[in-house]
Structure formats: structure tokens, C-alpha cells
KOLTOR-28093 format. One record per residue (C-alpha): residue number from 1; residue in three letters; x, y, z. Coordinates in steps of 0.001 Angstrom, whole numbers. Example, Ala and Ser with C-alpha at 12.3 -4.5 7.8 and 13.67 -1.06 7.14 Angstrom:
1,ALA,12300,-4500,7800 $
2,SER,13670,-1060,7140 $
***
This chain:
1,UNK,40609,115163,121745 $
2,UNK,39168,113621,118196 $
3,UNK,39592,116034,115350 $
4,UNK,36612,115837,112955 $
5,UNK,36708,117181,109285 $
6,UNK,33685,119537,108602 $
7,UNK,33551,120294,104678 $
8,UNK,36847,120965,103006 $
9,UNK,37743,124002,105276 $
10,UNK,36944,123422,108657 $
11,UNK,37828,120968,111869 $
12,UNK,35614,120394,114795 $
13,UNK,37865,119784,118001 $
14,UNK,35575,117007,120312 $
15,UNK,36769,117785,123522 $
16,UNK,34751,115161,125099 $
17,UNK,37190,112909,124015 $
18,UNK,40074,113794,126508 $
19,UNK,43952,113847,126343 $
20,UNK,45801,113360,129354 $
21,UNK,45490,113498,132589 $
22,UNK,41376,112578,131469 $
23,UNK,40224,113994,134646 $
24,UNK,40149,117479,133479 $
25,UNK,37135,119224,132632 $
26,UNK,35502,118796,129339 $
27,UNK,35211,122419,129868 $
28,UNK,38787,123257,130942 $
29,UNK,40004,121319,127980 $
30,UNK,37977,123621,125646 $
31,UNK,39329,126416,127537 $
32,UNK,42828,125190,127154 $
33,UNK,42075,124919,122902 $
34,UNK,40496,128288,122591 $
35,UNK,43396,129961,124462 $
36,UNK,45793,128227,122406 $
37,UNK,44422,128420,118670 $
38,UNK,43598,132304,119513 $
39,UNK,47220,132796,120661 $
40,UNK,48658,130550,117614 $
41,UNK,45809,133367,115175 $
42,UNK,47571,136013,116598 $
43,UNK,51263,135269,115844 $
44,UNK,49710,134087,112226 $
45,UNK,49968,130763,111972 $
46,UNK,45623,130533,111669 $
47,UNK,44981,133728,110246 $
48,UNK,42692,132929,108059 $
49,UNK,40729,130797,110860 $
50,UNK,37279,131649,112650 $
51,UNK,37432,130000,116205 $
52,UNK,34541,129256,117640 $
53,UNK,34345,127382,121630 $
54,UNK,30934,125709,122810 $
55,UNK,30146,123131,125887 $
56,UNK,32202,120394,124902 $
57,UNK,34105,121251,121050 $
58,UNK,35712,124274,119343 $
59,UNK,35355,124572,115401 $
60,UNK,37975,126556,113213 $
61,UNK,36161,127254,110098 $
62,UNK,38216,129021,107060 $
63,UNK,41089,127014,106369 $
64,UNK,42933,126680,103546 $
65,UNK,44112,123561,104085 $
66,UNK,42102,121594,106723 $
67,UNK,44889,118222,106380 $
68,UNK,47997,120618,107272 $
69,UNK,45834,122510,110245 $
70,UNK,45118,118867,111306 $
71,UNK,48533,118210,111930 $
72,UNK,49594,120492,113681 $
73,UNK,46853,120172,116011 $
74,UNK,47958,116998,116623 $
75,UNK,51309,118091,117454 $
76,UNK,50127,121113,119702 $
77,UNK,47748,118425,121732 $
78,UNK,50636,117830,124634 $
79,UNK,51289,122044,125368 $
80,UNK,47138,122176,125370 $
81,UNK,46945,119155,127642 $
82,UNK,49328,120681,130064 $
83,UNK,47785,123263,129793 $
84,UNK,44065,122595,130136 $
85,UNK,45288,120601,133860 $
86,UNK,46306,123972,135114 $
87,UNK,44041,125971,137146 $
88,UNK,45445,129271,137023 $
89,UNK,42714,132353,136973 $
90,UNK,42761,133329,132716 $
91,UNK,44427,136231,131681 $
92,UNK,42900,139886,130670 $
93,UNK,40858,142268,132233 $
94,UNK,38177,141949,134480 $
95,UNK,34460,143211,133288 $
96,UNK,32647,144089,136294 $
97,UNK,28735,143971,135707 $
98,UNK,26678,145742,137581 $
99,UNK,23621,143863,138874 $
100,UNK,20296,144436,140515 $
101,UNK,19796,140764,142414 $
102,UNK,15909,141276,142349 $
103,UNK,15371,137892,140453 $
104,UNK,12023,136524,140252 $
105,UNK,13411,132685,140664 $
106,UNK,16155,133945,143981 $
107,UNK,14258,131655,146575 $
108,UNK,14035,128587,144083 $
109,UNK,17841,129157,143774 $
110,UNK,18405,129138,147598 $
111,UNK,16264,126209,147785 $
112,UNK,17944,123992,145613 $
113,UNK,21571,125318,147351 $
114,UNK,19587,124549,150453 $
115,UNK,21010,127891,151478 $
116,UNK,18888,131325,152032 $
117,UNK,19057,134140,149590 $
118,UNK,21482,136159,150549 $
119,UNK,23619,133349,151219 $
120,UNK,23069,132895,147065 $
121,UNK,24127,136884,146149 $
122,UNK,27296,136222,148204 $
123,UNK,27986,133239,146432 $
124,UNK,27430,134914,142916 $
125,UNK,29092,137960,143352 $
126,UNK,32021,136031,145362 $
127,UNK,32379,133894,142016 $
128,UNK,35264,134655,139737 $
129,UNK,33203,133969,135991 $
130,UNK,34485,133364,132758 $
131,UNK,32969,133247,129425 $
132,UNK,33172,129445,128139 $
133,UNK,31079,130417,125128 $
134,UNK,28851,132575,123235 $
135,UNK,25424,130820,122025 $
136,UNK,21504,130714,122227 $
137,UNK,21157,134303,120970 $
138,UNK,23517,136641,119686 $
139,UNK,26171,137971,122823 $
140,UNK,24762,135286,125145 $
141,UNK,27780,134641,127555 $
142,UNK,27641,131387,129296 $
143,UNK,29702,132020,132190 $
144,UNK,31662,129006,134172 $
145,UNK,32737,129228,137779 $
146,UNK,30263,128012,140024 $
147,UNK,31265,124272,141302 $
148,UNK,29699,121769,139273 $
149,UNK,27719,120484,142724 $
150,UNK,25285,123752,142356 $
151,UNK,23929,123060,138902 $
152,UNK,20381,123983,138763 $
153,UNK,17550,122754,136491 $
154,UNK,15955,124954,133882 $
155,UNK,12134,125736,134361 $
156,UNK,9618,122715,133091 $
157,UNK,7458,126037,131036 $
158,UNK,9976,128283,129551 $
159,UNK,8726,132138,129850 $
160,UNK,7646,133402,126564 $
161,UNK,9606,136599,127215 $
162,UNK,12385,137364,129403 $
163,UNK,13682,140806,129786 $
164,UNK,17161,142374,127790 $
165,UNK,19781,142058,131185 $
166,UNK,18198,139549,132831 $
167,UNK,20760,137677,134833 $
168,UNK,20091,133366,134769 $
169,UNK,21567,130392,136111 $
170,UNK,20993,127210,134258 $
171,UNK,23082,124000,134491 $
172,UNK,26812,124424,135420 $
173,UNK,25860,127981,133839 $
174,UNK,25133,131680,134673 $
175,UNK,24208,134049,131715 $
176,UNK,22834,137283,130608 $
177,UNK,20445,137675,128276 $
178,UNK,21296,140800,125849 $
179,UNK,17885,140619,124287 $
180,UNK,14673,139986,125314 $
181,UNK,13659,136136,124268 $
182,UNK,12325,133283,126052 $
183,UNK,13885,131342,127892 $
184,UNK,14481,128760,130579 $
185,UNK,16922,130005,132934 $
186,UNK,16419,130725,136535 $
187,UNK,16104,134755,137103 $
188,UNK,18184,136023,139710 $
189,UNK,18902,139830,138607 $
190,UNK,19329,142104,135734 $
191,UNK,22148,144543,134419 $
192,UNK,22067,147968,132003 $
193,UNK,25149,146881,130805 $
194,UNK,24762,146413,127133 $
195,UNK,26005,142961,125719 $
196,UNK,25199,142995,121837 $
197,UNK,25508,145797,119560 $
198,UNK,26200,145014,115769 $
199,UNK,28373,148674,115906 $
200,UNK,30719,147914,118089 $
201,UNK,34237,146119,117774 $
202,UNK,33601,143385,118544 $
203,UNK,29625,143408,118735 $
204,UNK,29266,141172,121868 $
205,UNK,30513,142915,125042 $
206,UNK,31726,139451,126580 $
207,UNK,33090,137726,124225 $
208,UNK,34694,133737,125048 $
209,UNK,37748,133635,127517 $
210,UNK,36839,136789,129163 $
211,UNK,36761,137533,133119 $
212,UNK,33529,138227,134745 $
213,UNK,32430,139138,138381 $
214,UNK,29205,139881,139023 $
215,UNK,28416,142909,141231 $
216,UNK,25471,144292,143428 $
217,UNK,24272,147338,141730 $
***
């Protein structure tokens, strides 16, 4: 893990850079971070701090004093590597989401599995997801469990509009879309569930670290 200043109040994690054992996940080890900074936020000692996970780095923006947060980063970096080698299911509850597997792109899924389709919907609602990250639009979950042998290529053309709820796989990736966009993803279903609304506490339904199984509607 390198720790990069960003601006006099913020630290990028690069998780790409890995502690030991270095044959973790870069994924895991992000895992391992968020879990830890959010628990650290909650019994105050980053209060002030905004933690944000992505693919490969985790940013903690608002600090008062970037140096000091350094160092104890440094000095938490042996619990998180333990940690992030341990491949317990995360904590919390489970959100179940409800899908229709009608997906446009199903057979170009069980292609490149080299499996037929409903050998695909077992797999995917077999899987048990989490939430590495939010990103591309607002709520977007990008949801890790499937083995990193299945990733799947995006579409060459993008669609120039893809449906609120539509359920993708892309990469190491699934996702939901909770807004209608373009996009690249492969479609293999669609929920009602409701992912993004600026009302709520907290707006985005799924938010990072949270369990996910995917169910036929």
C-alpha cells in the first residue's frame, strides 16, 4: 500500500501496491481498508473523513491534518493486511434484489462461460455479491463475487440508452444501473428495486461493503 498526498486534506490509499502476503486481491486489500477506516470513523478517530473505495485505491478526503492521518495509516497497515488475507463472508445484512433474468445479452454470457443459460442464472443467483464500490453514475454498485476466470468483455458499440434496473456484467463486475444511461455492460436482467434517491439516508440503496444476492423475480 503507497499513501499519496492529494491537496492539503486528503490521502489516496494505492492498493495496487500490496502489503503482505502480495497475493491477495487488489480488491480484497481495498476491502480490508474500507472496513477498517469506516470502523476507525465510527469510534472517532476519522470523523471528520469522507471515505471513498474504487477498483484498486480508497481516498479519505477532509482531514485536518493529512501528515498525522498518514501515520497512523502506516501503523494500522499490519491489522489491514491480516485482515485483507482473510476470506470470511463481510458482515451486515443481506439485500436481496429481486430480478427478472430476461437480459438481452443472456446467450452471449453463456457463450463466453461456454455454459447454457440457465446454467448462467444459477450461477448469478448462487453468487454471494458485495459492493466493492460505487461509480459511473450516481448509486452504481459494482458488485464482486464471481471468480475472476468469468470476466466478460464490455460491448465494442455501447447502447445509447440502457434502461433504470438493468442488471450487467462487465469485467470481474456485475452492476445495476439506477438510471437510465448508456452503457457497455452485458444485459442479463432488470430489478424495481430502487438504487438512487437524493431523499433517502443514505441516497444510494447499496452503498460499498454491502451484501448482495441476486434473486429470480
Amino acid at each position: 500500500m503507497r499513501i499519496r498526498p492529494v491537496g492539503a486534506h486528503a490521502l489516496l490509499l494505492d492498493c495496487a501496491e500490496p502489503d503482505p502476503p502480495a497475493d491477495v486481491p487488489v480488491a480484497a486489500r481495498v476491502e480490508a481498508w474500507r472496513a477498517e477506516l469506516w470502523r476507525r470513523r465510527e469510534g472517532g478517530e476519522l470523523a471528520a473523513a469522507e471515505i471513498v473505495p474504487a477498483a484498486s485505491t480508497v481516498l479519505l478526503d477532509g482531514l485536518p491534518d493529512a501528515d498525522a492521518t498518514a501515520g497512523l495509516l502506516v501503523r494500522w497497515a499490519t491489522t489491514v493486511a491480516a485482515a485483507s488475507a482473510d476470506v470470511r463472508p463481510p458482515d451486515g445484512a443481506e439485500v436481496v434484489v429481486p430480478v427478472e433474468f430476461d437480459g438481452a445479452d443472456l446467450p452471449v454470457v453463456a457463450g463466453h462461460w461456454g455454459v447454457d443459460v440457465p446454467a448462467v442464472l444459477r450461477r448469478l443467483t448462487g453468487t454471494a455479491f458485495r459492493v466493492a464500490f460505487c461509480g459511473f453514475a450516481p448509486g452504481f454498485p459494482y458488485l464482486t463475487g464471481l471468480p475472476a476466470d468469468l470476466a466478460l468483455p464490455r460491448l465494442a458499440t455501447p447502447r445509447p440508452r440502457v434502461p433504470a434496473g438493468s442488471v450487467a456484467l462487465a469485467g470481474p463486475y456485475a452492476g445495476i444501473y439506477p438510471g437510465a444511461s448508456p452503457g457497455g455492460w452485458l444485459l442479463v436482467g432488470r430489478t424495481d428495486l430502487v438504487l438512487f434517491d437524493v431523499r433517502a439516508d443514505p441516497p444510494a440503496r447499496l452503498g460499498p461493503g454491502t451484501r448482495v444476492r441476486l434473486a429470480t423475480a
